[in-house]
KEPA-494673 format. One line per field, with one value per residue (C-alpha): residue number from 1; x, y negated, z negated; chain. Coordinates in nm, 4 decimals. Last residue first. Example, Ala and Ser with C-alpha at 12.3 -4.5 7.8 and 13.67 -1.06 7.14 Angstrom:
pos <- (2|1)
c1 <- (1.3670|1.2300)
c2 <- (0.1060|0.4500)
c3 <- (-0.7140|-0.7800)
unit <- (A|A)
***
This chain:
pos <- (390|389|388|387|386|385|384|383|382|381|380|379|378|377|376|375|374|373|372|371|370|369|368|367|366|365|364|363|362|361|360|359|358|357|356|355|354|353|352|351|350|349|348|347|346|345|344|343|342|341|340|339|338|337|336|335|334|333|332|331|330|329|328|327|326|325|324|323|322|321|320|319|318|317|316|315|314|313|312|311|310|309|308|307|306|305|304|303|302|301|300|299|298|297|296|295|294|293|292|291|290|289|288|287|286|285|284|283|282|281|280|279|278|277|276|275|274|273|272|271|270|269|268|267|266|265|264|263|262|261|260|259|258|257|256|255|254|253|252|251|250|249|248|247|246|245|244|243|242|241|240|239|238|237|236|235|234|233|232|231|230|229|228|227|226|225|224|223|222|221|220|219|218|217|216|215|214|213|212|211|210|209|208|207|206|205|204|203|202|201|200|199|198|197|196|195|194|193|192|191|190|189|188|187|186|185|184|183|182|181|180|179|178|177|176|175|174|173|172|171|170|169|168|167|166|165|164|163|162|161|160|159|158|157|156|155|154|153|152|151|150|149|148|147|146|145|144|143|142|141|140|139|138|137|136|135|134|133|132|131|130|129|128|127|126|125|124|123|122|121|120|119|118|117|116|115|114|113|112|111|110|109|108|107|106|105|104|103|102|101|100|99|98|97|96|95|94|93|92|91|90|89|88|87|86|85|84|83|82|81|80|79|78|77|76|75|74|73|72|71|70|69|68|67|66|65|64|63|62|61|60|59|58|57|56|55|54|53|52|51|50|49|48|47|46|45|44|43|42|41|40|39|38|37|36|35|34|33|32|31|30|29|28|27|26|25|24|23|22|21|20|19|18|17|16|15|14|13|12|11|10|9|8|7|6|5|4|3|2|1)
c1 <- (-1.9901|-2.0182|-2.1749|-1.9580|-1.7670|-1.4940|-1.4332|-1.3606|-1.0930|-0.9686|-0.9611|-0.7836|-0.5249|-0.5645|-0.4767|-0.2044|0.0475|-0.0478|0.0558|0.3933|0.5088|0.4225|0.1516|-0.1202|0.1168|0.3224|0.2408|0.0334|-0.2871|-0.1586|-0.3154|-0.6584|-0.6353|-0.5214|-0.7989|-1.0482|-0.9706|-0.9868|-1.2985|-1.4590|-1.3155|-1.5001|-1.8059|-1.8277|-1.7205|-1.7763|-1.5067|-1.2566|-1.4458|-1.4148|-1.0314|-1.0039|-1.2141|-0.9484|-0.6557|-0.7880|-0.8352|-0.4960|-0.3672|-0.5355|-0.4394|-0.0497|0.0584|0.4088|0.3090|-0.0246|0.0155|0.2920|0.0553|-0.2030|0.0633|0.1289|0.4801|0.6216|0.8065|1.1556|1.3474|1.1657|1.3826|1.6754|2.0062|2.0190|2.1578|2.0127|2.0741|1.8510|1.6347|1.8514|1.5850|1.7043|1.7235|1.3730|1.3317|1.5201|1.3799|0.9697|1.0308|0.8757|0.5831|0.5905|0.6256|0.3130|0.0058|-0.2174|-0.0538|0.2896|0.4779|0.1870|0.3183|0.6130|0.5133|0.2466|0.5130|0.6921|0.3819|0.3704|0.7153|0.7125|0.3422|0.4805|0.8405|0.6238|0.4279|0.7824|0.9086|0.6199|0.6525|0.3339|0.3347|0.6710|0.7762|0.9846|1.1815|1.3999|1.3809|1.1303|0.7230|0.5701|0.1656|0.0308|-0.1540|-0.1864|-0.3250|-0.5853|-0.6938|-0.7061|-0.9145|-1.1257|-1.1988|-1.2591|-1.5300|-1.7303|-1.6933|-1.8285|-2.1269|-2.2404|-2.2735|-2.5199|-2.3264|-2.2324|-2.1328|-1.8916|-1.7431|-1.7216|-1.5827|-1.3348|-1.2268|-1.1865|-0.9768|-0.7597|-0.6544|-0.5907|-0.3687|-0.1920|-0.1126|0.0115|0.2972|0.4166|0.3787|0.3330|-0.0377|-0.0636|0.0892|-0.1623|-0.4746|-0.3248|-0.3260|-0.6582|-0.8141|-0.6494|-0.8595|-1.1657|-1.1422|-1.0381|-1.3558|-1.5862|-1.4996|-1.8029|-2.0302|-1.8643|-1.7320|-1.3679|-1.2017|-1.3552|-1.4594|-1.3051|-1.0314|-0.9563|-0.9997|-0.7454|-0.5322|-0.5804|-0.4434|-0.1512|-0.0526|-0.0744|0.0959|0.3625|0.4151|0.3985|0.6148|0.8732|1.1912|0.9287|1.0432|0.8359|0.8347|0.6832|0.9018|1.1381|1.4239|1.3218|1.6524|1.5391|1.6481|1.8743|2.1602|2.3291|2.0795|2.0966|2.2690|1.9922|1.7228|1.6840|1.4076|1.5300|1.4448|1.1586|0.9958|1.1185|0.9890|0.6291|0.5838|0.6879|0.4533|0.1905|0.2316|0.2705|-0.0429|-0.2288|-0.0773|-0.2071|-0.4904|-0.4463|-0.3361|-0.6806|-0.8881|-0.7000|-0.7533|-1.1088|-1.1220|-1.0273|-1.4089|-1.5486|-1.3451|-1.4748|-1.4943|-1.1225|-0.9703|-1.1501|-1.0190|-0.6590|-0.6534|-0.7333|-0.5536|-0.2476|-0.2993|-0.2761|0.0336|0.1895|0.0600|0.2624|0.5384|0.5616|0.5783|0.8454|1.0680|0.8997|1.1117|1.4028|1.4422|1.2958|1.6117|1.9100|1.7523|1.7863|1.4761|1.2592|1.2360|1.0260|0.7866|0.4815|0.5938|0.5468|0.2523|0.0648|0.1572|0.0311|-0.3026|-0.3089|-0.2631|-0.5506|-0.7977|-0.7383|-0.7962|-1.1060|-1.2111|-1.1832|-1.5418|-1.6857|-1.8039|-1.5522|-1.3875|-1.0117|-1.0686|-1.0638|-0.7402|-0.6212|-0.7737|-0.5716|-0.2150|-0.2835|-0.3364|-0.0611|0.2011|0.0381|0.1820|0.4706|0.5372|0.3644|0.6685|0.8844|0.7191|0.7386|1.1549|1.1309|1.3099|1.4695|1.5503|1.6855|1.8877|2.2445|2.1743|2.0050|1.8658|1.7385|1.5376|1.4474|1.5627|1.2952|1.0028|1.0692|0.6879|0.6337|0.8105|0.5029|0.2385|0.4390|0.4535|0.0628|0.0011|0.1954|0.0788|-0.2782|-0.1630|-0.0033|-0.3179|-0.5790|-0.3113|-0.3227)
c2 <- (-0.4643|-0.2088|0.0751|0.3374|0.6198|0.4671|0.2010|0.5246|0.6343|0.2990|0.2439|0.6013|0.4424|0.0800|0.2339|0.4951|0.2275|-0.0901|0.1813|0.2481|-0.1420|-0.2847|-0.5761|-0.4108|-0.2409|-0.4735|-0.3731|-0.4947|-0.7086|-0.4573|-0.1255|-0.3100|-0.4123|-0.0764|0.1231|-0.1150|-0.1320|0.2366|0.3048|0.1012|0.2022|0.5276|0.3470|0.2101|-0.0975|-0.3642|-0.3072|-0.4068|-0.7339|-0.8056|-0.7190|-0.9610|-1.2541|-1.1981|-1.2155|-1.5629|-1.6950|-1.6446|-1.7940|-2.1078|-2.0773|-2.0857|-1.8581|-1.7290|-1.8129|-1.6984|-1.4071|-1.2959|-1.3346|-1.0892|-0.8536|-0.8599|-0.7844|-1.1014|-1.0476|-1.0719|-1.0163|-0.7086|-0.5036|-0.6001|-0.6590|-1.0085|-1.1732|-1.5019|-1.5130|-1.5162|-1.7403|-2.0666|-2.2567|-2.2394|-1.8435|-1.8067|-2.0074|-1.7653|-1.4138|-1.6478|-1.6798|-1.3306|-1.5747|-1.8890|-2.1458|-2.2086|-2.3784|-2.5240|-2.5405|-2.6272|-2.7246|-2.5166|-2.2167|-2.1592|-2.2171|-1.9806|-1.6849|-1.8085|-1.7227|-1.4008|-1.2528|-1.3806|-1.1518|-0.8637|-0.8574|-0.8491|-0.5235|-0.3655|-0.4023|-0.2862|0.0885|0.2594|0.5212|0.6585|0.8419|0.5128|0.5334|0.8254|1.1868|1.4367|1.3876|1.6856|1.6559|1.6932|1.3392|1.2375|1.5249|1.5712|1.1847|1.1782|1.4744|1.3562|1.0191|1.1993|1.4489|1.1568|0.9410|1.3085|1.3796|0.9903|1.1122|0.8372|0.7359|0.3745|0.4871|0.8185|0.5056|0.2454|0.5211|0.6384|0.3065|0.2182|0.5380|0.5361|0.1961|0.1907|0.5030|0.3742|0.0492|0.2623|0.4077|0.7378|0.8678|1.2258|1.1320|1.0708|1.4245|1.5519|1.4127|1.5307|1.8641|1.8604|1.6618|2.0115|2.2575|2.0737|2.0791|2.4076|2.5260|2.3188|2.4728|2.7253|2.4153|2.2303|1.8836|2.0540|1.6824|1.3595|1.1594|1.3600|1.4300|1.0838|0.9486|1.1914|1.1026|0.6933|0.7638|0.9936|0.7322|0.4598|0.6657|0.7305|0.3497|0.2745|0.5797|0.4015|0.5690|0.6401|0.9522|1.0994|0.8597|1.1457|1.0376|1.2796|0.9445|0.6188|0.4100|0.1426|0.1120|-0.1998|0.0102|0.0369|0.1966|0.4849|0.7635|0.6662|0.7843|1.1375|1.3860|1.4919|1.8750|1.9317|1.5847|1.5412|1.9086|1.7916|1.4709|1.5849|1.8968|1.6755|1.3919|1.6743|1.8374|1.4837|1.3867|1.7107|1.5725|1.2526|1.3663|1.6285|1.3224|1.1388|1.3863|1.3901|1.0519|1.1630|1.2710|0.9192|0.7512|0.3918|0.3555|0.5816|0.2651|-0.0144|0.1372|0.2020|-0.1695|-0.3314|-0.1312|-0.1874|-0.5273|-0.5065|-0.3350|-0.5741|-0.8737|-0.7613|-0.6974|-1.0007|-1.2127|-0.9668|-1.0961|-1.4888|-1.4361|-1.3212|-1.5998|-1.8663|-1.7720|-1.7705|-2.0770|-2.2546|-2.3447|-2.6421|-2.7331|-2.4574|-2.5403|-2.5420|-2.3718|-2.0380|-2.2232|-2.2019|-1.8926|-1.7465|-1.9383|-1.7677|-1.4541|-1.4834|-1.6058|-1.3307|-1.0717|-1.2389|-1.2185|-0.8441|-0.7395|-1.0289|-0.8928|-0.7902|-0.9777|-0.9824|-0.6182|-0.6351|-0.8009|-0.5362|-0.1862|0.0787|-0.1096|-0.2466|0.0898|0.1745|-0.1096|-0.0206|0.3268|0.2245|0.0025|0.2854|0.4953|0.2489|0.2121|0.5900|0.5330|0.3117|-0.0638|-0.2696|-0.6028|-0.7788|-0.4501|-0.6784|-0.8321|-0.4812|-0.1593|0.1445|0.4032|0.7353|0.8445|0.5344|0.7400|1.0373|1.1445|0.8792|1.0565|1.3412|1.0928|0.8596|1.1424|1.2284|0.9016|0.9106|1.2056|1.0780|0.7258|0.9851|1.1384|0.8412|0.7454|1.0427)
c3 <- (1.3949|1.1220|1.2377|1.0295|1.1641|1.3736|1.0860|0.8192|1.0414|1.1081|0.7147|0.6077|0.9178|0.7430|0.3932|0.4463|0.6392|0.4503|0.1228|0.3038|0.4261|0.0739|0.0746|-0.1326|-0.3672|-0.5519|-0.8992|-1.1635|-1.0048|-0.7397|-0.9180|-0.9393|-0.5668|-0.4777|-0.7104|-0.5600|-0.2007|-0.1870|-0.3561|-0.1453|0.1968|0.0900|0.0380|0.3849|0.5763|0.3746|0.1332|0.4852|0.4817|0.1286|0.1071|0.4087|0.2826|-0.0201|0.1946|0.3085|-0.0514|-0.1504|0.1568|0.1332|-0.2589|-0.1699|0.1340|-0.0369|-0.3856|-0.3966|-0.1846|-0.4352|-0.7186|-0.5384|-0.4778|-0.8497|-0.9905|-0.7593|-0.4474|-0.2595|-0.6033|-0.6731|-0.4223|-0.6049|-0.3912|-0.4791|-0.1741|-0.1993|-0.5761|-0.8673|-1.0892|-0.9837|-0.8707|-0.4983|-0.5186|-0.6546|-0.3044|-0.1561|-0.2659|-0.1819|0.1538|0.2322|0.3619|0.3325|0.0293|-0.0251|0.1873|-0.0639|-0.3956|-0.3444|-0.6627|-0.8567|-0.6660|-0.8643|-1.1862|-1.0700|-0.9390|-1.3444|-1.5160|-1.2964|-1.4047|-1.7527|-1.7984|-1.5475|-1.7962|-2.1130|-1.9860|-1.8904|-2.2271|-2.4048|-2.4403|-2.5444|-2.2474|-2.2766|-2.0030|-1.8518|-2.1719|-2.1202|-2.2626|-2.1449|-2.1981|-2.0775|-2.0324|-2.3651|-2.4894|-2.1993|-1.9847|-2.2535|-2.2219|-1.8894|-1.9000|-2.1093|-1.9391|-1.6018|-1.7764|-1.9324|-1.6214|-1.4178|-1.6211|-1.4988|-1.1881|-1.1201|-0.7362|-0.8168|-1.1783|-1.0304|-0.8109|-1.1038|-1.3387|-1.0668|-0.9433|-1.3735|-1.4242|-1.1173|-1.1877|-1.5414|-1.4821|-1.1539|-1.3774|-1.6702|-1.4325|-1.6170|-1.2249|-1.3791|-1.4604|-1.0953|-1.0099|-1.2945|-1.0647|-0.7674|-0.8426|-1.0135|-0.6971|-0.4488|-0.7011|-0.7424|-0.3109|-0.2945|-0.5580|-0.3542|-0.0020|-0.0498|-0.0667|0.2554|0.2242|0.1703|0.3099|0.3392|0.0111|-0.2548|-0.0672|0.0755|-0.2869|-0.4067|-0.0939|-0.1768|-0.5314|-0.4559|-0.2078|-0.4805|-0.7755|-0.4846|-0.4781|-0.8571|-0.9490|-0.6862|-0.5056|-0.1938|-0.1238|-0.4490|-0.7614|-1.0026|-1.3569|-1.4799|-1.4797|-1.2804|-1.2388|-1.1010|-0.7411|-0.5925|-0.4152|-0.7326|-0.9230|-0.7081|-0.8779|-1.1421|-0.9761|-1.1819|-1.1303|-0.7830|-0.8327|-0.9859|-0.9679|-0.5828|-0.5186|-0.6403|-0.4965|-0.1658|-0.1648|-0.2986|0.0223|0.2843|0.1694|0.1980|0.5191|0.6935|0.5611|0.7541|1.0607|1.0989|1.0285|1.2387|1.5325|1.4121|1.5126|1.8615|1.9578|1.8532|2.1515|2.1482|1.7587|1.7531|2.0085|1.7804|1.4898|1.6141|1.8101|1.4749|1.2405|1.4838|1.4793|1.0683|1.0568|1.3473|1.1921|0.8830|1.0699|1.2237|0.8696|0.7896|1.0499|1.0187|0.6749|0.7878|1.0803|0.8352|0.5340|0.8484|0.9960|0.6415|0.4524|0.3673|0.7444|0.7483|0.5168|0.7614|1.0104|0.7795|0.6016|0.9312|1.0561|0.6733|0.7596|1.0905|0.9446|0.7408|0.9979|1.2266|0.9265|0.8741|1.1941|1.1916|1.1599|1.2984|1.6226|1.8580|2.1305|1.9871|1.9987|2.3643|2.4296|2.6246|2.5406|2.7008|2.7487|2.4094|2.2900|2.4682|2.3163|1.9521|1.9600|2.0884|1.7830|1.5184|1.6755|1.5451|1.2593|1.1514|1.1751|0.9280|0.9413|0.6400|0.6427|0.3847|0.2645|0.2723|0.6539|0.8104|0.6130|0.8308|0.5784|0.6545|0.2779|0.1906|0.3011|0.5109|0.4626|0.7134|0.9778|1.0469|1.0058|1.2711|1.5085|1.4901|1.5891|1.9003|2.0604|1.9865|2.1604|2.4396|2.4925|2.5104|2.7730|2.9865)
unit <- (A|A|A|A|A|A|A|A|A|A|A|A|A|A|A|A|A|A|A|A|A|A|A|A|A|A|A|A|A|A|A|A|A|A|A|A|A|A|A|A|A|A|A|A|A|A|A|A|A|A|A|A|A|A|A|A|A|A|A|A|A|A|A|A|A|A|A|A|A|A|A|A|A|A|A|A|A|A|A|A|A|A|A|A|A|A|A|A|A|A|A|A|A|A|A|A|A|A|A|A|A|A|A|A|A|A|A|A|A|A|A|A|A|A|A|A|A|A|A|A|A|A|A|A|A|A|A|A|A|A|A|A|A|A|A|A|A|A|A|A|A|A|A|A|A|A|A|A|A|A|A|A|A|A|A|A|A|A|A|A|A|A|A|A|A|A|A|A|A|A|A|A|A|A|A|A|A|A|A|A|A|A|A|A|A|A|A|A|A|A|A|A|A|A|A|A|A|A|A|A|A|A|A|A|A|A|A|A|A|A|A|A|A|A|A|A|A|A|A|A|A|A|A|A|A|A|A|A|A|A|A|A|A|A|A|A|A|A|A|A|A|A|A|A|A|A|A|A|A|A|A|A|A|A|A|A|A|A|A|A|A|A|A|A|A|A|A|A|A|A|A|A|A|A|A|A|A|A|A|A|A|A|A|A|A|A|A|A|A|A|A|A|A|A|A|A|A|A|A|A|A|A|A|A|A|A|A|A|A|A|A|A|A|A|A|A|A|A|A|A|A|A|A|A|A|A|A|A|A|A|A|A|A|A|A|A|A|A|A|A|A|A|A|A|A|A|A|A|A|A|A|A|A|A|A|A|A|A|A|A|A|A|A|A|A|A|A|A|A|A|A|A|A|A|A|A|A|A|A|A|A|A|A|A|A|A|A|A|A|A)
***
């Protein structure tokens, strides 16, 4: 009955995710903001704990590098908390929570599908339904939402013909689009008369990331693709991938508005300012940080912006990898790396993933937002269930 409900469950949350930010709950000014997908995720947890108990805490090594990383982010939470107000540590321990729920979930989910082989293909079957969800979205949003301005004054940029889907960010959907064309490629139409759907379903995808206009999805599809066709000697395919890309951008519609236009500058010179001042920041505490999703108000305490900025950007740096700096200082830096290296580990698929979203978040935000954690570590508990890693 349990095993039942937890696949009950799990099929929910792939069915609400697609809400994206028009599912949003926003507390204290948009500090905190809940989906309806993690709430689901929550009871989903609270039965596999039920099932499992503290059984995936006696694993191998697998996920002791996870362990270790959110420990050091526990650490440099109570570590500079007397630096911050009760208001700032009770936000910030908030978001702190939620990303040990994400990743306790992974645990508990990949652990649960290793032990049950026979429900993996219920995840299987969630996430390509997942997929065709994901390009239907994408594609009515850019035909008939292609305009984010009427937003701009709840925080949003205002992203005009650009492929942003429900989650309000080209970056973000470039990352989801990215994952499913790797989760295609990797796991779906694996038959030979299912070739021609599966060429068809990566073409699709490929021109709704070229819609993105986000030049940090572009240089990070290209390179995970060249170093994935390289690893495999289908060298025919880095010469057929680079043409394409270059096809598509040269003539793929390019409407008015300055977000389409893929030599502008302005946004590469506001990443450079934005992560010299993340490591002006972090030099004053090296080790530890400044704590997680503490980093909106100690920009605040320089003067760089105000407590209750509304921007989403003002919580994080540009670069995921920056913002891990800052918040956990280089302990933490180095402990989310030993996690990116242990999840590569566990097959070639997780590969591929890890390196288009690392490459993608030395730009953008991506390996720490609520809806790409939510993709990745469910395409990584399905790909856990299958390997032998230990």
């Amino acid at each position: 009955m349990l095993n039942l409900l937890i696949i009950l469950s799990e099929y929910v949350t792939t069915f609400l995710f697609p809400l994206g930010q028009f599912a949003r709950v926003s507390f204290f000014n948009q500090q905190i903001n809940i989906y309806p997908y993690e709430v689901v995720m929550a009871v989903a947890l609270v039965l596999l704990i039920i099932k499992h108990k503290i059984s995936p805490f006696k694993c191998g090594v697998t996920f002791k590098s996870i362990y270790l990383f959110l420990t050091i982010l526990l650490v440099s939470f109570l570590f500079s908390f007397r630096a911050f107000d009760m208001y700032e540590n009770g936000i910030g321990f908030l978001y702190l929570l939620r990303l040990t729920f994400y990743f306790f979930h992974f645990v508990y989910l990949a652990v649960h599908l290793r032990k049950f082989k026979k429900e993996s293909n219920h995840l299987l079957k969630e996430l390509s339904l997942l997929v065709f969800v994901v390009i239907l979205t994408s594609w009515l949003q850019y035909i008939f939402y292609p305009n984010l301005r009427n937003l701009l004054y709840q925080g949003w940029d205002p992203h005009l013909y650009r492929v942003f889907g429900a989650f309000f960010e080209p970056y973000l959907a470039g990352a989801v689009l990215g994952l499913c064309f790797f989760f295609v490629y990797f796991r779906m139409f694996s038959k030979k008369a299912q070739i021609f759907i599966k060429c068809s379903i990566l073409g699709i995808l490929f021109l709704l990331l070229m819609l993105t206009f986000s030049r940090t999805v572009y240089v990070a599809i290209i390179l995970s693709l060249i170093t994935l066709f390289f690893r495999q000697k289908k060298y025919t395919f880095i010469g057929l991938t680079v043409s394409a890309f270059i096809i598509l951008a040269i003539f793929i519609p390019k409407p008015i508005g300055v977000g389409v236009q893929l030599f502008r500058t302005f946004s590469v010179d506001t990443r450079i300012s934005n992560a010299v001042e993340g490591v002006q920041i972090w030099m004053k505490n090296p080790f530890l940080g400044v704590g997680y999703n503490r980093i909106r108000y100690k920009k605040a305490g320089l003067g760089l912006t105000g407590k209750y900025d509304l921007s989403h950007a003002a919580a994080s740096y540009h670069s995921s990898f920056v913002t891990i700096l800052v918040a956990g200082g280089a302990l933490g830096l180095l402990g989310f790396l030993g996690v990116l290296v242990m999840l590569v580990k566990i097959s070639l698929p997780s590969f591929s993933y890890i390196l288009f979203l690392s490459i993608l978040s030395c730009g953008d935000n991506a390996l720490l937002h609520p809806f790409i954690l939510y993709v990745l570590l469910k395409l990584l508990a399905y790909e856990y269930s299958q390997s032998s890693l230990e």
